[in-house]
C-alpha positions as a Markdown table, in Angstrom:
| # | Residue | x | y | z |
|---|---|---|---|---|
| 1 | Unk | -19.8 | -7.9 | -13.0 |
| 2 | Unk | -18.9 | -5.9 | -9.9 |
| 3 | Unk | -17.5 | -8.8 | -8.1 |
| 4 | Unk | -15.4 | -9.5 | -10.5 |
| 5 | Unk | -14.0 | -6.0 | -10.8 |
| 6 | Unk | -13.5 | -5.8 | -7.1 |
| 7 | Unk | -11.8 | -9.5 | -7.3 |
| 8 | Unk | -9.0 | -7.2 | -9.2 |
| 9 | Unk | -9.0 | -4.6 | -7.6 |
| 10 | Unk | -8.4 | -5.5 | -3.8 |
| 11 | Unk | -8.7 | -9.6 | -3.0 |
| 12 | Unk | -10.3 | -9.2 | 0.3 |
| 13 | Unk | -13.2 | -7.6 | -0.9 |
| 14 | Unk | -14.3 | -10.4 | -3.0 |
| 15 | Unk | -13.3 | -12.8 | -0.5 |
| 16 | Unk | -16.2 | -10.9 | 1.4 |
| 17 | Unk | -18.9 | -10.3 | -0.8 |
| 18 | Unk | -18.8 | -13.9 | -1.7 |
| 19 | Unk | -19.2 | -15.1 | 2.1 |
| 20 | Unk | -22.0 | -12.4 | 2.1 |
| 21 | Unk | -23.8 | -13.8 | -0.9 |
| 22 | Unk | -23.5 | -17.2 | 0.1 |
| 23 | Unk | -24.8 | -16.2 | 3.9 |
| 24 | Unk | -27.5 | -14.4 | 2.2 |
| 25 | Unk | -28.5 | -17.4 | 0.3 |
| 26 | Unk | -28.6 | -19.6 | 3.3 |
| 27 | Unk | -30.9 | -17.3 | 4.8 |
| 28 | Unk | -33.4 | -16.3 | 2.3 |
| 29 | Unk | -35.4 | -18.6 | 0.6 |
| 30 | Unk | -34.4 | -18.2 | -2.9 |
């Protein structure tokens, strides 16, 4: 739900959590 808010608010920021979360899932396990 965040992500999606922040998608709308400023584009960059999604843009970055995404790359984050998909980074994150690379490293972790899950």
């Amino acid at each position: 739900m965040e992500l999606w808010f922040t998608e709308k608010q400023t584009p960059g920021l999604g843009i970055s959590c995404k790359v984050l979360q998909t980074l994150h899932r690379e490293l972790t396990p899950f």
